[in-house]
C-alpha positions as CSV (number, residue, x, y, z in Angstrom):
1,X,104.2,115.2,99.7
2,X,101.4,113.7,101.9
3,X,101.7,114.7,105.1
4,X,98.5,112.4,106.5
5,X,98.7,111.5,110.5
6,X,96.8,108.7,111.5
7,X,96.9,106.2,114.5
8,X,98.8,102.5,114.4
9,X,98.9,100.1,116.8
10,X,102.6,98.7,117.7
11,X,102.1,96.2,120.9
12,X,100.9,97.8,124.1
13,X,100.4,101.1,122.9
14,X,99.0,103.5,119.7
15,X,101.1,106.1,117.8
16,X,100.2,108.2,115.9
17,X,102.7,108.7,112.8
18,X,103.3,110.7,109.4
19,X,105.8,109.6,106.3
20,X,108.4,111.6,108.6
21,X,108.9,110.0,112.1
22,X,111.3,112.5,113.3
23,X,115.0,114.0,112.6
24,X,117.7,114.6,115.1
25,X,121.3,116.0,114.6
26,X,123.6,118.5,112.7
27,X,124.3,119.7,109.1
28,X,127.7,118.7,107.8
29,X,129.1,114.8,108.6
30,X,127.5,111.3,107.6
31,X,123.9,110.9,107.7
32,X,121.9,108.1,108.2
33,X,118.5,107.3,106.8
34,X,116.1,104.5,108.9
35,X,113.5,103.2,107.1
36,X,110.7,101.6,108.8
37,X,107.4,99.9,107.6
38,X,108.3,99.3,103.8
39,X,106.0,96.6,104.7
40,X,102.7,97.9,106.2
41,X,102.4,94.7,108.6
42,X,105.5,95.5,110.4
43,X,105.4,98.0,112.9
44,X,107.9,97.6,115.2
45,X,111.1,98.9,113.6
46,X,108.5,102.1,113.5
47,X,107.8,101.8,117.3
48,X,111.2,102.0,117.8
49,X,112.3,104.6,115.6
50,X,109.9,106.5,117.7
51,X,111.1,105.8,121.0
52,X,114.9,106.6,120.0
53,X,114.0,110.0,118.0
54,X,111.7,110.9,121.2
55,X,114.9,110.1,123.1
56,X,117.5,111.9,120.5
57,X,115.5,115.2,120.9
58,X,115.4,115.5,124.2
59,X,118.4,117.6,124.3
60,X,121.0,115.1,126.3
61,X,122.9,113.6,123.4
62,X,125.8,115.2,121.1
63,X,125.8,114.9,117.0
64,X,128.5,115.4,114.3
65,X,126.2,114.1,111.5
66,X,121.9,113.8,111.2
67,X,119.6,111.3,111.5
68,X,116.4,110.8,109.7
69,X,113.7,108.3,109.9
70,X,110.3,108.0,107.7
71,X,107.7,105.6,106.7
72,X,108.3,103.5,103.7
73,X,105.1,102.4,102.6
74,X,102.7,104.6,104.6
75,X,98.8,103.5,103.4
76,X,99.9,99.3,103.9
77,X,101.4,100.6,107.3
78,X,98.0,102.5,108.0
79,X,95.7,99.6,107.0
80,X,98.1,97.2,108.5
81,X,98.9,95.2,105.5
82,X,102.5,93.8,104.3
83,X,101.2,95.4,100.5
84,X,98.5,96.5,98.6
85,X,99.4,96.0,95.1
86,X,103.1,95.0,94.9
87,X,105.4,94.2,97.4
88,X,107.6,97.9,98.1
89,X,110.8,95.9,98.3
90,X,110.4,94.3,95.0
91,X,109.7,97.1,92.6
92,X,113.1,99.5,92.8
93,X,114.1,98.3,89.5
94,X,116.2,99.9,86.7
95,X,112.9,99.7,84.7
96,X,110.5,101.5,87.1
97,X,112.7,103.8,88.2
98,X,113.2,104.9,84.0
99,X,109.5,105.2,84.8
100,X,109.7,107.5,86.9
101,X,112.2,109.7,85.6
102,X,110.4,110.1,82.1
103,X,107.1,110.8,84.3
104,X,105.8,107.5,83.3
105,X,104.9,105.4,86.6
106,X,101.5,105.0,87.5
107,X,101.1,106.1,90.6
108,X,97.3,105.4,90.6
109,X,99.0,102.4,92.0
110,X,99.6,102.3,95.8
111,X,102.8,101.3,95.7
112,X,104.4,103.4,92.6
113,X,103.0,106.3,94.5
114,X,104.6,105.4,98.0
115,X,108.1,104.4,95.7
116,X,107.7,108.2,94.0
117,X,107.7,109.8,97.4
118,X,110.5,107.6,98.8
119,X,112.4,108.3,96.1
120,X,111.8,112.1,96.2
121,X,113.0,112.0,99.4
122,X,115.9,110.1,99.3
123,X,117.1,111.9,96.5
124,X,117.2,114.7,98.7
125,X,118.8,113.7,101.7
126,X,121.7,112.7,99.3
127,X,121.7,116.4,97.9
128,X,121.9,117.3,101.6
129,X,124.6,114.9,102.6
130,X,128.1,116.3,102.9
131,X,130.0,112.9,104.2
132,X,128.9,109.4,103.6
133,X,125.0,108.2,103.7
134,X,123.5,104.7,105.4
135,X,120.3,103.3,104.9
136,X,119.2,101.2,107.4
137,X,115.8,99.2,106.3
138,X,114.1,97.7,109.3
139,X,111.8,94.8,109.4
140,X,110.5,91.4,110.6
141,X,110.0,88.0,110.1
142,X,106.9,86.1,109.8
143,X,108.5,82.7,111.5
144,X,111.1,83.0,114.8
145,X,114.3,84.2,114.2
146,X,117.6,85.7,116.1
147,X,118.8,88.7,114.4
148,X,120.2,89.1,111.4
149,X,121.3,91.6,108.7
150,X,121.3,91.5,105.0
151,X,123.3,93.1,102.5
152,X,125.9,92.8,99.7
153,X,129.8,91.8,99.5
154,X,131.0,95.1,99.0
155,X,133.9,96.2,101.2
156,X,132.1,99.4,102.6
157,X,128.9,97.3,103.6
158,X,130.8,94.5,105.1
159,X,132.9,96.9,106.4
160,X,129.8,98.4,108.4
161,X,128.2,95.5,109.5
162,X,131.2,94.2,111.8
163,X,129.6,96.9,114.4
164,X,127.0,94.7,115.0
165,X,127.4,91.3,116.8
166,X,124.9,89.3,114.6
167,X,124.8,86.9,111.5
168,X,124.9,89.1,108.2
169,X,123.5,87.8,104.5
170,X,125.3,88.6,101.3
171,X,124.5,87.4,98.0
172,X,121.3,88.6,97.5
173,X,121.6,90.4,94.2
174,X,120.9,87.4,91.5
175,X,118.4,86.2,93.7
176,X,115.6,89.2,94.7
177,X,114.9,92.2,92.3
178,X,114.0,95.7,93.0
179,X,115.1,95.5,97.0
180,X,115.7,99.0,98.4
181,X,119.1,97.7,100.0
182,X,120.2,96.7,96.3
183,X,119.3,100.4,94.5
184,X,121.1,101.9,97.6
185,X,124.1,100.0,97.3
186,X,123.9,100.7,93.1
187,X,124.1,104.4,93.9
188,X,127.0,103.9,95.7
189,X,126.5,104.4,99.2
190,X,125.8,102.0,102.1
191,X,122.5,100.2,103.1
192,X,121.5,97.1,104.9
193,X,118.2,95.5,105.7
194,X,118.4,94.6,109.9
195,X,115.4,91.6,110.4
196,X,114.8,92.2,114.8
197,X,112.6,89.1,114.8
198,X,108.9,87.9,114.9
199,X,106.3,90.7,113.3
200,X,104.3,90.5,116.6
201,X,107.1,89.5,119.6
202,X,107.4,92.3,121.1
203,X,111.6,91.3,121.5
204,X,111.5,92.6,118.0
205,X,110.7,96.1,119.0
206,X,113.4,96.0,121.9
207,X,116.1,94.4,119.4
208,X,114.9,97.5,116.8
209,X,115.8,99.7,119.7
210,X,119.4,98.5,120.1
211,X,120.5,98.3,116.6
212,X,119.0,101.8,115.7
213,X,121.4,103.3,119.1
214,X,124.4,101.1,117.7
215,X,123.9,102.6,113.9
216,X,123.9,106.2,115.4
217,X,127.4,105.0,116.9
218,X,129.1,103.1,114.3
219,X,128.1,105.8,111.4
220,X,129.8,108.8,113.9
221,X,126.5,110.4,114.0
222,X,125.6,110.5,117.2
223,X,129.1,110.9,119.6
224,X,127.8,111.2,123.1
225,X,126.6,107.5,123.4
226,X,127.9,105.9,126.5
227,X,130.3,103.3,126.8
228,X,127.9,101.2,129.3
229,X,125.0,101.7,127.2
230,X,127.4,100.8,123.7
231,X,128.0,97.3,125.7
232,X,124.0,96.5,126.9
233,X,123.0,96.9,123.4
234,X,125.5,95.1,122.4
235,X,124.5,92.1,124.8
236,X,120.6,92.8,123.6
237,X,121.2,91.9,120.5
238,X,124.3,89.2,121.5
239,X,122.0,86.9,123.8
240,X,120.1,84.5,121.9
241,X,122.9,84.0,118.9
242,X,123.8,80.4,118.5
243,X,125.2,80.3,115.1
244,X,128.6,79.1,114.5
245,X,129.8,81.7,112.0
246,X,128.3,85.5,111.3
247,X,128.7,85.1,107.6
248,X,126.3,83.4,105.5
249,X,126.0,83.8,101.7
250,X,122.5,82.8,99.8
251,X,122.6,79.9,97.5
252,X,118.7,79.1,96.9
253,X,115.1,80.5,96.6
254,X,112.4,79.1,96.4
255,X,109.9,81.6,94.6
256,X,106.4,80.6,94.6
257,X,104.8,80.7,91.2
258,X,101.4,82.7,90.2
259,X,99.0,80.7,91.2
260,X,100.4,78.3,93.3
261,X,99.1,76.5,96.4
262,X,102.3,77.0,98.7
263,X,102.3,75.7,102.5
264,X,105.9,75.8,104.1
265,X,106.1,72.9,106.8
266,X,105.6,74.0,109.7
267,X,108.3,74.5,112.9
268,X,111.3,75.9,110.7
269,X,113.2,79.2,111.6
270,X,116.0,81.1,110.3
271,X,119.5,79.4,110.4
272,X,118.2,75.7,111.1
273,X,120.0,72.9,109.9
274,X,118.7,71.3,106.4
275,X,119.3,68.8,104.1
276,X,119.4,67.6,100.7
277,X,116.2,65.7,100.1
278,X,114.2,67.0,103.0
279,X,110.7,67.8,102.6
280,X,110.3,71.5,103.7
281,X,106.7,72.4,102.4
282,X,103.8,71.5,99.6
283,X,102.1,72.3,97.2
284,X,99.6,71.4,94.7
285,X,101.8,68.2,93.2
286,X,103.0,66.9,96.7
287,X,106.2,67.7,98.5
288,X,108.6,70.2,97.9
289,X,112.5,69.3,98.8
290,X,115.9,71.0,99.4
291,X,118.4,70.3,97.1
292,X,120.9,71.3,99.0
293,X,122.6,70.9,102.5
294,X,122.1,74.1,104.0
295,X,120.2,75.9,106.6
296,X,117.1,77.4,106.2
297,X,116.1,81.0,106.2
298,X,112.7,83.2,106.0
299,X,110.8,80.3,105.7
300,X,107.3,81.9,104.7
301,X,104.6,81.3,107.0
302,X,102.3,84.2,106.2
303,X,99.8,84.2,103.2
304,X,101.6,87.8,100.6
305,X,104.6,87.3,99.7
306,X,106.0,85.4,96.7
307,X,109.4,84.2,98.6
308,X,108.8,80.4,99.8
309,X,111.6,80.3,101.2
310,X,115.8,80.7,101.1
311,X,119.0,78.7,101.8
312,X,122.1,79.5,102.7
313,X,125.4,78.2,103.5
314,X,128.7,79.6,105.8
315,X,130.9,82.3,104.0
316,X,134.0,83.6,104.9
317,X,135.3,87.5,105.0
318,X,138.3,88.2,106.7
């Protein structure tokens, strides 16, 4: 296990951070695992891990379960990138993790070695987990967004995500390979991506803040959390929705081929009205069109990433 320190910017100030961010509660209950920086070029679900575990272990709040946060991909986070050589949330495959059990991964490659460590770890908070587990994924968006949460239509997840007032995702197995939420989910316990916003508004960092305190709720771990302060995160993350429904389900992506010369239009963000026919970026042969009526979401305005862009429509869950 590495247990390299160095220094990161995250808005206004530097912190200095290890794979381990910090680890609050009791043995015995649920536990609940944060993930931040699975890519290295967003830091703020890390900045605000760190102000809430600061906060956790100062001695003033009660527990019936644990908390644990750590660094997903720790060298892109330290040189600031979203990757090095693949994309963390794209390689937790049935195939690489075979790999890895038959001591077969190459982890001369960044990213194999960051997924061995994760892995070792996570294996080991769910020895150590007497009642149910969570993983929580944090990250952000290269274009504007409101918050939103991804996951899958399972009864346990969807379950969970009615304790945040926010748009959720399903549908994304079929479309994306090798996510972290999706091996999570295989195992059989409960994950979820939460997107806070922009990479570099620093809105993101205070919307990371309020979901991380309303996760410690909902999963039971933490049980001193105030009424007052249950409602103002609440209204954090509440005050810029505007979309009609908070269930959508994906129905296209885009996925930009080896190679290609990609350039999403500018002036599109998450949950914005589309339609069939209209010209949403280019490429090398001229304009690229939805197929669909829809609304658009993670439009890709940065250059890694193979993920042009999504669409997705209203769903329904009772």
């Amino acid at each position: 296990m590495r247990e390299a320190r160095f220094e990161i910017p995250v808005f206004n100030e530097t912190l200095e951070v290890s794979r381990f961010i910090g680890e609050a509660g009791v043995d015995g209950g649920n536990t609940v695992l944060f993930i931040g920086g699975v890519h290295g070029n967003e830091t703020a679900g890390i900045g605000a891990l760190n102000k809430v575990f600061t906060e956790l272990n100062s001695g003033k709040y009660e527990f019936a379960g644990k908390a644990i946060d750590i660094i997903g991909n720790l060298e892109a986070t330290r040189l600031s990138q979203r990757y090095l050589y693949k994309d963390m949330n794209r390689i937790w495959t049935r195939e690489l993790i075979d790999d890895l059990h038959y001591d077969r991964l190459d982890t001369r490659h960044t990213e194999y070695a960051e997924l061995k460590e994760v892995y070792d770890i996570l294996q080991d908070v769910i020895a150590n987990t007497t009642g149910k587990l969570f993983v929580v994924d944090l990250h952000t968006t290269s274009s504007p967004t409101i918050p939103f949460i991804v996951t899958n239509n399972l009864d346990q997840s969807i379950s969970f995500t009615r304790s945040f007032p926010m748009p959720v995702i399903s549908g994304l197995t079929g479309f994306l390979d090798g996510t972290l939420l999706s091996y999570v989910n295989d195992l059989g316990h409960t994950g979820l991506a939460y997107e806070a916003g922009q990479h570099y508004s620093s809105q993101s960092l205070v919307k990371h803040e309020s979901f991380v305190w309303l996760s410690l709720h909902s999963t039971g771990v933490c049980t001193s959390i105030s009424g007052p302060e249950i409602r103002r995160h609440h209204d954090v993350l509440q005050e810029e929705l505007v979309t009609r429904t908070n269930y959508f389900k994906l129905i296209s992506r885009y996925k930009i081929r080896e190679g290609e010369e990609f350039k999403m239009n500018p002036g599109y963000a998450n949950f914005q009205k589309i339609y069939a026919g209209e010209e949403l970026a280019t490429n090398q042969d001229g304009p690229i069109t939805s197929p669909y009526d829809g609304y658009i979401f993670m439009p890709l305005y940065q250059s890694l990433g193979d993920d042009g862009f999504f669409i997705v429509k209203p769903d329904s869950h009772n």
